[in-house]
C-alpha positions in Angstrom: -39.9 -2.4 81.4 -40.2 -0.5 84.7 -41.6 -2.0 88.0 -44.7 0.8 88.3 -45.5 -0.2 84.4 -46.2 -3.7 85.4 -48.8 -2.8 88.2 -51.6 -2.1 86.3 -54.9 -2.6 87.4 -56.5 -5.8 86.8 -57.5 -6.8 83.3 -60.8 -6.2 83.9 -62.0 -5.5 80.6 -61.9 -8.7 80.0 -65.2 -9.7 81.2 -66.6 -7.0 78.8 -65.3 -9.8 76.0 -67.9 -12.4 77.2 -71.0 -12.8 77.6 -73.1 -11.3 81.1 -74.2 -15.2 81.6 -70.7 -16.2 81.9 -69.3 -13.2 83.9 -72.2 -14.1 86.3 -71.0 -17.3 87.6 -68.6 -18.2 90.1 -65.6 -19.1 88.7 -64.0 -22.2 89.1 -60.0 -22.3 89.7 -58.1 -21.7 86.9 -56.7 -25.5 86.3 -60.0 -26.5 86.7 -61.2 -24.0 83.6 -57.9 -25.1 81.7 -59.0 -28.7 81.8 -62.0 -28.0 80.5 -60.9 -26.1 77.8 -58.3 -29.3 76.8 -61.2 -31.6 77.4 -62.7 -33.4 74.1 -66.2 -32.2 74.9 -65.2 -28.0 74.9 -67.3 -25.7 73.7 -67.1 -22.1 73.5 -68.8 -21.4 76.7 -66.1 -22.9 78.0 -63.3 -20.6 76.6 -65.6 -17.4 77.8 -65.7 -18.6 81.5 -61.4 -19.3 81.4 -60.7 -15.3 79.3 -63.3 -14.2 82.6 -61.1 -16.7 85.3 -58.0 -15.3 84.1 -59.6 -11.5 84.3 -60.2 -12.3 87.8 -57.4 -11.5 91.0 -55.9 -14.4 92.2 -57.7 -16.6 95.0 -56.3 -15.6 98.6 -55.5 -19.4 98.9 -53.8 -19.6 95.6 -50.2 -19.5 95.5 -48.9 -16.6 93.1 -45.9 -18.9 91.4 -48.7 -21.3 90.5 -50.9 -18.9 88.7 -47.8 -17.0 86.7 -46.5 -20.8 85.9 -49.9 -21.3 84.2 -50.1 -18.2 82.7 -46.6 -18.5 81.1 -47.6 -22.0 79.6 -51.1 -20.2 78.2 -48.6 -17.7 76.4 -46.4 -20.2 75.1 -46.9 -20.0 71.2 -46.6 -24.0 70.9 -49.7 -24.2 73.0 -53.1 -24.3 70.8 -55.3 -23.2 73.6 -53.7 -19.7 73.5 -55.1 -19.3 70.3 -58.9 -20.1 71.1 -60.7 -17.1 70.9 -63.8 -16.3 72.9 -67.5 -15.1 72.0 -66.1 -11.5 72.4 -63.3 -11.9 70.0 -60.7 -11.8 72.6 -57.6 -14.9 73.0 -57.0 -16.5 75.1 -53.5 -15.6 74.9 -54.2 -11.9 75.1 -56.2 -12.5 78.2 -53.1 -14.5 79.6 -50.8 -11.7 78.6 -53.1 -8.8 81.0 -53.5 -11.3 83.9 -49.4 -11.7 84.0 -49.1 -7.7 84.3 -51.6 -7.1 87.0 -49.9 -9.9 88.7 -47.1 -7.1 88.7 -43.8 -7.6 89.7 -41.9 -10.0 90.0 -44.2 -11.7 87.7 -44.6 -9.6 85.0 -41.1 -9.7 84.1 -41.3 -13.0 83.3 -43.6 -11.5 80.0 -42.0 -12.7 76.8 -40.3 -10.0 75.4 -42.1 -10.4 71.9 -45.7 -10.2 73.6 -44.8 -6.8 74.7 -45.9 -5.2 71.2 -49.3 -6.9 70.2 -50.2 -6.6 66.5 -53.1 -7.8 64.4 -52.6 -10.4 61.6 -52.4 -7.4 59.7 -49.1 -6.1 60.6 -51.5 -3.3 62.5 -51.1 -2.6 66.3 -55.3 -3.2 67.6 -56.8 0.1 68.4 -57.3 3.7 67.5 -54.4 6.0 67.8 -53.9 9.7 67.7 -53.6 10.2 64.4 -56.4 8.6 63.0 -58.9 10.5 64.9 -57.1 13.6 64.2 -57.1 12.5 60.5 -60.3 11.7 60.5 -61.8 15.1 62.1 -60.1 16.7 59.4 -61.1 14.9 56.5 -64.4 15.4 57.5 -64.3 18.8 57.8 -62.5 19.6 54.4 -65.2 17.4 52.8 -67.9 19.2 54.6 -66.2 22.5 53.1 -66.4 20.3 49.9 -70.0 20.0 50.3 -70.5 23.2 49.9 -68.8 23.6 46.8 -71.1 20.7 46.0 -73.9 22.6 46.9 -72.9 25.9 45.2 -72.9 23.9 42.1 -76.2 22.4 42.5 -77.6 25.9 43.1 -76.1 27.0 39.6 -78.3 24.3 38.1 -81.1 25.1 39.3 -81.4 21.3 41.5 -84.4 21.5 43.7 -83.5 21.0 47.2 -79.8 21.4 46.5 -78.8 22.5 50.3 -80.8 19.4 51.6 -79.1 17.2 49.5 -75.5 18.5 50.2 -76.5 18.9 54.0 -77.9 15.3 54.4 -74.6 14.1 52.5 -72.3 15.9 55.1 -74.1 14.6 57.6 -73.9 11.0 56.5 -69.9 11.5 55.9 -70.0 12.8 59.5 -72.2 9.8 61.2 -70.3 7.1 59.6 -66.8 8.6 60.8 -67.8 8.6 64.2 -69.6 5.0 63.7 -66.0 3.3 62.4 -64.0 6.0 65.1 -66.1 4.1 67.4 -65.8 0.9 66.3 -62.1 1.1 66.5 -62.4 2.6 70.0 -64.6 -0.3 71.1 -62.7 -2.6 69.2 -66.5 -3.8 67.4 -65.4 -4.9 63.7 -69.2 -4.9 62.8 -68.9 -0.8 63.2 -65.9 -0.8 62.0 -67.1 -2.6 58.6 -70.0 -0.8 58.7 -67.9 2.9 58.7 -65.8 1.6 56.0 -68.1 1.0 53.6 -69.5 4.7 53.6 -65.5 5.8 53.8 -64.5 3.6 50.6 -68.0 4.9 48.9 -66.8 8.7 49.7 -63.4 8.4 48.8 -64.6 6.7 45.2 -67.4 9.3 44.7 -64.8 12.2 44.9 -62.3 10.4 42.9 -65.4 10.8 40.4 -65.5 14.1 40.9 -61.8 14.9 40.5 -61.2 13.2 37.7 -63.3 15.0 35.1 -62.3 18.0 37.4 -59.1 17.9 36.7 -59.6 17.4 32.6 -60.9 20.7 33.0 -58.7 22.2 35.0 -55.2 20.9 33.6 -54.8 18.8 36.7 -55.3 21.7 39.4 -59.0 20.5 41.1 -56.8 16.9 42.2 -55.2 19.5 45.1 -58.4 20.9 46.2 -61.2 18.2 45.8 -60.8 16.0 49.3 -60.9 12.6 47.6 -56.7 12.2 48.6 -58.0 12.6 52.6 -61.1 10.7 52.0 -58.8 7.7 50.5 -56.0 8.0 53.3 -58.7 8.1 55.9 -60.9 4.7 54.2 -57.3 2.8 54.4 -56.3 4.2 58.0 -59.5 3.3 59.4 -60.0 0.2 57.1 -61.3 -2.9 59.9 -59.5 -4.6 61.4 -58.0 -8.3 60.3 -60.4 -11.0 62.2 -58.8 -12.6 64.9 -58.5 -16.9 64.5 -61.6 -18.8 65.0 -61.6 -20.5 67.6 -62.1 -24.9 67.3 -65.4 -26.1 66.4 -68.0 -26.3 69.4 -68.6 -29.8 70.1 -71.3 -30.8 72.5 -69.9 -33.0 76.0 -73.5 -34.9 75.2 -73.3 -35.3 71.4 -73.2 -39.1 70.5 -70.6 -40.4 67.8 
């Protein structure tokens, strides 16, 4: 890893992970937020206002080998509170990860190398890449030019508003791409759970169409009838795996 990789800019989308009323307030020192946190009475307001402390630039008073010693010992995968996970569905692990590159070098070096790579539970690296929104934009439009075989059909059976119906189906297919492209963007699994449903329900409506298709045409409509990019794109974009729940809240005032 180069020097001018590790000085990035501070992690500061991780205060978008929490909620405004947390962000809001003064934060504490870290050891401070960390004790809390290990303390029996934790809740989760308590892991949102450690993700924001560690999203925050080191205090001018606070030496720079204490912060990186405490965020190595956050990333340390024998220690549970790197696996709480706040309100916004971010670790606190991850946030320990971004804190220790804008901390840049020396301190970043210090990164264990097999946090460099961060994948879901899934196998899946968190994100959207490249290729699924250029997969995506073109699935959509071949079953747009699908549609309109759809709607050519209808038209030969005489079905009243057959270009409303084909047009209000494209445009559904098109909506709901953009909502799950979105979601993975934004890194939302309720759009992205949303999309999918309309992605699986397109891919399994033109399998339905291909199949008797195909009957008819020895096998040659399975080339042309989208539902082989509609399938790809429903598992490429399929949500992502749900990050661990974090303990259960317990109220500091709750009696035994």
């Amino acid at each position: 890893m180069s020097q001018e990789a590790l000085r990035s800019a501070p992690p500061s989308s991780i205060a978008d992970d929490v909620p405004e009323s947390v962000a809001e307030v003064a934060s504490p020192p870290l050891t401070f937020l960390l004790e809390e946190v290990r303390s029996p009475g934790m809740v989760r307001a308590d892991i949102d206002a450690l993700i924001v402390g560690l999203g925050r630039p080191p205090a001018p008073d606070e030496p720079p080998r204490e912060r990186a010693d405490l965020l190595l010992g956050l990333l340390d995968r024998s220690n549970p509170v790197g696996d709480y996970t706040g309100s916004g569905g971010m670790k606190v692990r991850h946030a320990a990860k971004e804190a220790l590159l804008a901390m840049g070098y020396p301190y970043a070096m210090e990164l264990p190398p097999e946090l460099l790579e961060t994948k879901g539970a899934d196998g899946r690296k968190p994100g959207l890449s490249a290729g699924n929104v250029a997969l995506a934009v073109v699935s959509a439009l071949y079953q747009s030019a699908g549609m309109v075989g759809v709607w050519i059909l209808l038209e030969y059976l005489r079905m009243p508003a057959a270009a409303e119906v084909s047009f209000g189906i494209g445009s559904i297919l098109w909506l709901f791409t953009g909502v799950s492209l979105m979601g993975h963007h934004s890194r939302s699994r309720d759009m992205q759970s949303i999309g999918s449903v309309v992605l699986w329900a397109a891919a399994v409506v033109w399998i339905l169409i291909a199949l008797p298709l195909a009957l008819l045409s020895s096998g040659v409509s399975l080339l042309f009838v989208p539902w082989h990019l509609a399938l790809w794109t429903a598992i490429s974009l399929r949500p992502e795996a749900e990050t661990e729940e974090a303990p259960a809240k317990r109220s500091a005032h709750s009696s035994p």
